[in-house]
C-alpha positions as CSV (number, residue, x, y, z in Angstrom):
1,X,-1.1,-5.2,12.5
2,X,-3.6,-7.3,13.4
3,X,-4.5,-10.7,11.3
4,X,-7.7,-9.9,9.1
5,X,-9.9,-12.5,7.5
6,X,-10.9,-12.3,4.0
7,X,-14.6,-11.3,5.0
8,X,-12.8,-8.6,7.1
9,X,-10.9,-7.4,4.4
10,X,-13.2,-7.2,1.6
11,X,-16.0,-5.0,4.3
12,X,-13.0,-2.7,5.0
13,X,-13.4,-1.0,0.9
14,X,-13.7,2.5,1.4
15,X,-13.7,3.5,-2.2
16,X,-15.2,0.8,-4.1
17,X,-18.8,-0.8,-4.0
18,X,-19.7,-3.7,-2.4
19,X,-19.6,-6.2,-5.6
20,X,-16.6,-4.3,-7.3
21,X,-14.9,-5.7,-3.2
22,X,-17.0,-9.2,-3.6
23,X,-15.0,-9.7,-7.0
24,X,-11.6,-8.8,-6.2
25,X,-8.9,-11.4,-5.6
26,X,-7.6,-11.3,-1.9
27,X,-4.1,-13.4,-0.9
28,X,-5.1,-16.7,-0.3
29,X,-2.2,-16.9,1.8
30,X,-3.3,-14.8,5.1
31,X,-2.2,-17.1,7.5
32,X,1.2,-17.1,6.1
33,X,1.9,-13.2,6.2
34,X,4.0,-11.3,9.0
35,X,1.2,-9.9,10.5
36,X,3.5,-8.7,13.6
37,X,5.6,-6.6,11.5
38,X,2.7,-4.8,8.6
39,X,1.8,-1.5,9.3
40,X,-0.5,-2.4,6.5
41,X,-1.4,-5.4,4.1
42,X,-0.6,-4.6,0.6
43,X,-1.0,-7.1,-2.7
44,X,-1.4,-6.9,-6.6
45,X,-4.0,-8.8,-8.1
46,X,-2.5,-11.7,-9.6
47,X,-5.3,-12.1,-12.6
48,X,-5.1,-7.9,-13.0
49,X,-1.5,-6.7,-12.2
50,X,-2.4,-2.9,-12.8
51,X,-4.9,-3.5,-9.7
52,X,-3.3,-3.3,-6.0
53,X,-5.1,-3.1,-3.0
54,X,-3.9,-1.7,0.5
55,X,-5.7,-2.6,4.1
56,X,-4.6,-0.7,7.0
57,X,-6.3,-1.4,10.3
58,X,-6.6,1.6,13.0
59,X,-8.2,1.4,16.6
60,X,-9.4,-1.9,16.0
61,X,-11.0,-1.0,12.3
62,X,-9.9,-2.2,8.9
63,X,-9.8,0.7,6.1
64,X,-8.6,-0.7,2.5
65,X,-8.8,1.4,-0.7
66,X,-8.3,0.1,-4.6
67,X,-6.1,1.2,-6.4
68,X,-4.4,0.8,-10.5
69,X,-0.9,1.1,-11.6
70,X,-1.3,2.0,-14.9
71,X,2.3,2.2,-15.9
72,X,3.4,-0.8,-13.6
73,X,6.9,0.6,-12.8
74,X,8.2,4.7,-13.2
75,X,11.6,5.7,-14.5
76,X,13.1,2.1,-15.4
77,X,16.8,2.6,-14.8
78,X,16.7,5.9,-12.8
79,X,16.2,5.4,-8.7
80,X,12.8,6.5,-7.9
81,X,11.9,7.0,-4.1
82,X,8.4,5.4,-2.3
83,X,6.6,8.5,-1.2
84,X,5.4,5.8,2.5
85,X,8.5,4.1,3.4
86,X,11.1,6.4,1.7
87,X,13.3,3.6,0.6
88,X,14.5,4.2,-3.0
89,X,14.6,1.7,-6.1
90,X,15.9,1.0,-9.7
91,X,12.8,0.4,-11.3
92,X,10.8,-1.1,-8.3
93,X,8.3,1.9,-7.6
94,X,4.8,2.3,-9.0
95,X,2.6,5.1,-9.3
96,X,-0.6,3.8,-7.5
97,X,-3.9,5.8,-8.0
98,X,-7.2,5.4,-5.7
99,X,-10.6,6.7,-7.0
100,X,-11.5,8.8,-4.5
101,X,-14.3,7.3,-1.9
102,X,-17.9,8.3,-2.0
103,X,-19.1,10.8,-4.2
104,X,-15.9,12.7,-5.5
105,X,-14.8,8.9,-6.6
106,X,-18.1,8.5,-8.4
107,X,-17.1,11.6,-10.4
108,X,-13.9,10.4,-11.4
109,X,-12.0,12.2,-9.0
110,X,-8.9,10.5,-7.7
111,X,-5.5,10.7,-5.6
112,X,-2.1,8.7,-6.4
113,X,1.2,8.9,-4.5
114,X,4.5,6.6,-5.2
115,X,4.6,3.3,-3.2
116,X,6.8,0.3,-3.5
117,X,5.5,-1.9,-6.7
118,X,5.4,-5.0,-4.2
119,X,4.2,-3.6,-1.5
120,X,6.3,-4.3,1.0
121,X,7.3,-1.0,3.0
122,X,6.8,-2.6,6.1
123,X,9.8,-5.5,5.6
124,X,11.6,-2.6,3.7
125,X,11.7,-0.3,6.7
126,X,12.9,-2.9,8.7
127,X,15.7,-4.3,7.1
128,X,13.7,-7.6,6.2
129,X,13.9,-7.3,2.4
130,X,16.4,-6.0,0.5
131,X,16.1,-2.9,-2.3
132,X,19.5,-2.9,-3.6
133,X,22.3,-0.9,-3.4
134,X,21.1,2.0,-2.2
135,X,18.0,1.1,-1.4
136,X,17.6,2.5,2.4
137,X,19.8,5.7,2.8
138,X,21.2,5.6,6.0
139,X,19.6,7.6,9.1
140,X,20.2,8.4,12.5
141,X,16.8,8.0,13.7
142,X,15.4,4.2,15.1
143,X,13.4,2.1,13.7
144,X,10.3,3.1,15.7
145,X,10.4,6.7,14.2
146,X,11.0,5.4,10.7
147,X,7.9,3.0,11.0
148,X,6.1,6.1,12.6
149,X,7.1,8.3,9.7
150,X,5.9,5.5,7.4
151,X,2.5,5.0,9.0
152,X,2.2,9.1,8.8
153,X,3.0,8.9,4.9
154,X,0.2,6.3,4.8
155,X,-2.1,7.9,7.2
156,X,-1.6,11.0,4.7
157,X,-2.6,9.5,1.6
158,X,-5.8,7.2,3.3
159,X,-7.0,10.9,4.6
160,X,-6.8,12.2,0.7
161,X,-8.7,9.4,-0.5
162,X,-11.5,9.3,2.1
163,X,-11.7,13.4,2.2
């Protein structure tokens, strides 16, 4: 992924307004992140933990949706499985829901899948950051097609929220 400036990020909402994206708390540390090894940039609000935000940028064009974890972690104490990256967690995987964008979101329509609570498929799926024991069943495929297969997932859930 390419680096993306704060003014990048906060044009790339697709599903809130233009305000609701001025207001929102975005990492003050950019220029710190492994940009080479995101397939997208993900990060909770630090004043509003229930809110997360996701930026993926495709063909040169930044796409971020808001989202709300509105019971922070599912299943404490079972393993629960991130529906992008596929690793699997003891309580370490949220239930994230996006309002959907444009008029179906104005409605109250929306679309939530199961994604790591912090965020961090990218450095999962690559062996970068730990989940525990357990935490990356063991495949025969590379590491290209499991990052493919995650960027899928993600492509999957973007198209429900911008259909």
């Amino acid at each position: 992924m390419k680096p993306l400036t704060e003014q990048e990020i906060r044009a790339a909402f697709v599903n809130c307004s233009k305000g609701e994206a001025g207001r929102l708390s975005v990492p003050r540390d950019l220029d710190e992140r492994p940009w080479d090894d995101l397939e997208y940039l993900g990060w909770r609000d630090p004043q509003a933990p229930d809110r997360t935000y996701l930026v993926v940028e495709r063909d040169g064009t930044a796409r971020a949706v808001a989202m709300r974890s509105p019971n922070h972690l599912v299943g404490q104490g079972k393993r629960n499985m991130c529906s992008l990256c596929l690793t699997t967690h003891s309580a370490g995987v949220s239930l994230m829901v996006a309002p959907k964008a444009g008029k179906a979101g104005k409605q109250g329509n929306s679309v939530g899948t199961y994604i790591c609570s912090d965020l961090a498929c990218s450095l999962y799926v690559r062996g970068m950051k730990d989940a525990g024991i357990g935490g990356r069943l063991h495949e025969t495929i590379t590491l290209d097609e499991k990052i493919q297969r995650m960027v899928v997932n993600l492509s999957g859930f973007l198209a429900k929220v911008t259909s």
